[in-house]
C-alpha positions as CSV (number, residue, x, y, z in Angstrom):
1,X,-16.5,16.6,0.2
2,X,-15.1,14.5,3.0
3,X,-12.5,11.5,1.9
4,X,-12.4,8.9,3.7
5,X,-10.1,6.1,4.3
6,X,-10.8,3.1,5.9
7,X,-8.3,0.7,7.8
8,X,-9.4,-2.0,9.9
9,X,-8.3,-6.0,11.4
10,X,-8.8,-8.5,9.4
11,X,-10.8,-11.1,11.7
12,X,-13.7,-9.5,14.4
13,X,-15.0,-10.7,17.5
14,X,-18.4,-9.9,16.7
15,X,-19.2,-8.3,13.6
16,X,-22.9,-7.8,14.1
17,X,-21.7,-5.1,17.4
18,X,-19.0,-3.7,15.3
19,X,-21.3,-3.0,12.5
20,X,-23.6,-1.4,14.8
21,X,-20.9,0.9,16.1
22,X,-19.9,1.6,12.3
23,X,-23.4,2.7,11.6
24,X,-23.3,5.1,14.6
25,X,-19.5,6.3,13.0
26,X,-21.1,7.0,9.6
27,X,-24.2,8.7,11.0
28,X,-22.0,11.1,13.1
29,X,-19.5,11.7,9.9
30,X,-23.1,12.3,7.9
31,X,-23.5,15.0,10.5
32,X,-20.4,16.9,10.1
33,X,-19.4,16.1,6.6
34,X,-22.8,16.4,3.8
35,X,-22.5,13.2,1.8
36,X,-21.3,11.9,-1.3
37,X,-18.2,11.1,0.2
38,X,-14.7,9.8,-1.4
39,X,-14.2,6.9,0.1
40,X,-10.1,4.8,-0.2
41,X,-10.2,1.5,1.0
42,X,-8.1,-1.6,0.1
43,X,-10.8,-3.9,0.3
44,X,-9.0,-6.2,2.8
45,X,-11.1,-9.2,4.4
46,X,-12.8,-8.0,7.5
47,X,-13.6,-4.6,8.6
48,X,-12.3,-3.1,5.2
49,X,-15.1,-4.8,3.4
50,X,-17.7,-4.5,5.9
51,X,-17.0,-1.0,6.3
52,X,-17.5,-0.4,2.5
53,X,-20.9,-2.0,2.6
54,X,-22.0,-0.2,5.8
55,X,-21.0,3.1,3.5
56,X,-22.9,2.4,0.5
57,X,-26.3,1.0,2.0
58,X,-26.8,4.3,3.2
59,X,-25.0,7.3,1.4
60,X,-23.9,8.1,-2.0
61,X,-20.2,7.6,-2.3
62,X,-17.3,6.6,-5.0
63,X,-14.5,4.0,-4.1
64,X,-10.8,4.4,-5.0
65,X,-9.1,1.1,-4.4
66,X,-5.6,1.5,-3.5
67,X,-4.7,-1.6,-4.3
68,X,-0.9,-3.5,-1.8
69,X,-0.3,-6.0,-5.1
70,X,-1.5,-7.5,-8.2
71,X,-5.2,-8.5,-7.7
72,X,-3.8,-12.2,-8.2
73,X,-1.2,-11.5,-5.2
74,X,-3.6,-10.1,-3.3
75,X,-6.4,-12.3,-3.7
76,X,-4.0,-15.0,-1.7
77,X,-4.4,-13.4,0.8
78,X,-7.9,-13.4,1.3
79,X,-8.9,-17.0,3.9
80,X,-11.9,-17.7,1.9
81,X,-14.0,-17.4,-1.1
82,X,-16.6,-15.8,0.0
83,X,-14.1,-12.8,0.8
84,X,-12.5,-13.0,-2.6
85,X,-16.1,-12.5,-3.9
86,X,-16.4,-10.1,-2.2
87,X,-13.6,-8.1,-2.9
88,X,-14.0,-8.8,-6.5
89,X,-17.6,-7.5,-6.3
90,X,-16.4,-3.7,-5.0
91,X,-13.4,-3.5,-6.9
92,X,-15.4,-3.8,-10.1
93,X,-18.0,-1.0,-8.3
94,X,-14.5,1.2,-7.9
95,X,-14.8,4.6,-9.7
96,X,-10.7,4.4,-9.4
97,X,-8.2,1.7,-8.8
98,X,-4.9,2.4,-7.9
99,X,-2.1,0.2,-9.0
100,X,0.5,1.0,-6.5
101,X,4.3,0.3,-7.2
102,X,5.1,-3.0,-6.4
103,X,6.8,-4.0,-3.3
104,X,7.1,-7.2,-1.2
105,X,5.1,-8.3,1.4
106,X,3.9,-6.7,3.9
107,X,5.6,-3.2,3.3
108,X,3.0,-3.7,0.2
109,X,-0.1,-3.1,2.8
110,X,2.2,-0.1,4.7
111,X,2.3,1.7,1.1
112,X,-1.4,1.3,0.6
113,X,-2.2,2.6,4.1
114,X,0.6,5.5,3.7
115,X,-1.1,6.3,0.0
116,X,-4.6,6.3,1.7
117,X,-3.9,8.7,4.3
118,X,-1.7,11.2,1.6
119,X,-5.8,11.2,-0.1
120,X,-7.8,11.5,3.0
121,X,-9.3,14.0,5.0
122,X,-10.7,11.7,7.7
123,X,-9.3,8.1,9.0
124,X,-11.9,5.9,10.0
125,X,-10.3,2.6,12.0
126,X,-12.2,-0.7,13.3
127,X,-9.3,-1.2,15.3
128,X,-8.3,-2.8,18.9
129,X,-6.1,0.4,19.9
130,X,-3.5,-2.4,19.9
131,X,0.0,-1.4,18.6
132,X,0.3,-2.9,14.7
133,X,1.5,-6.6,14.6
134,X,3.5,-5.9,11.6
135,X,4.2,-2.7,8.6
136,X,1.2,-1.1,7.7
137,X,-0.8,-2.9,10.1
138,X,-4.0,-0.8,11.6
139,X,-2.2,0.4,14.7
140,X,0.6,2.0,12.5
141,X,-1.8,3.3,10.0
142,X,-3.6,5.1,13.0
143,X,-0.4,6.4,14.6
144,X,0.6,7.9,11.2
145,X,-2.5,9.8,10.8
146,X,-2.6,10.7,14.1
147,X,1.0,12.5,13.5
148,X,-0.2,14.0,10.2
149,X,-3.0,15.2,12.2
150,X,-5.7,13.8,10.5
151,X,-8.8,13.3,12.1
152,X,-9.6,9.3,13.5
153,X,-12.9,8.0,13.6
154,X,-12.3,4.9,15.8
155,X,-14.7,1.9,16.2
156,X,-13.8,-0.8,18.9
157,X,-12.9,-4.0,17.0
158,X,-13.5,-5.8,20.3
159,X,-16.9,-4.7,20.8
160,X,-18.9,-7.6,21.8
């Protein structure tokens, strides 16, 4: 069973050509790797969450939720409503959420990453290939796996 961890930027340029490019990801890891999948994700604004829902509109799959801090914490973090929602939606569709030691901001989101990829077989990244802007940011979580040699799956976040 493949196990899959997602990390991705928060804000994209054009989500309707990045979730076209996710589609072509998954379709490609369907190939390879016979579905249901375990699948870790934060559930993070952005590619995190559209990820998830590009996942489980087509194959059958069960969410663990690593979560960086308290859902309250963490919900702060979120820049609108809508993505609160959102999160709040597939959190309660989690078949496991992971309450992660607590730590400060943002060495919170590097833990998360770090505990994703000790679960993973596969990384799958909606990233820029930019170096991370901070701890656990998608560039770092990429390098990491990279050195653990654990296969990337990389969709352009810039794709316009």
């Amino acid at each position: 069973m493949l196990h899959l961890a997602i990390t991705g930027h928060r804000s994209l340029q054009s989500a309707p050509a990045v979730s076209k490019q996710i589609d072509e990801a998954l379709l490609q890891l369907a190939n390879n790797h016979q579905p249901p999948w375990l699948i870790y994700s934060s559930l993070a604004e952005g590619a995190d969450q559209l990820v998830v829902e590009r996942i489980f509109a087509r194959f059958p799959a069960q969410l663990i939720v690593p979560l960086p801090l308290q859902v309250e914490k963490y919900s702060k973090d979120f820049s609108g409503a809508t993505s609160v929602r959102v999160f709040n939606y597939w959190l309660n569709m989690a078949y496991q959420v992971v309450h992660l030691p607590s730590s400060d901001r943002p060495y919170a989101y590097l833990w998360a990453g770090l505990h994703m990829l000790e679960h993973c077989s596969q990384l799958l990244a909606v990233w820029d290939g930019l170096p991370a802007r901070g701890p656990g940011g998608t560039g770092q979580i990429v390098a990491e796996a990279r050195l653990r040699s654990i296969p990337v799956t990389w969709v352009n976040s810039q794709s316009s």
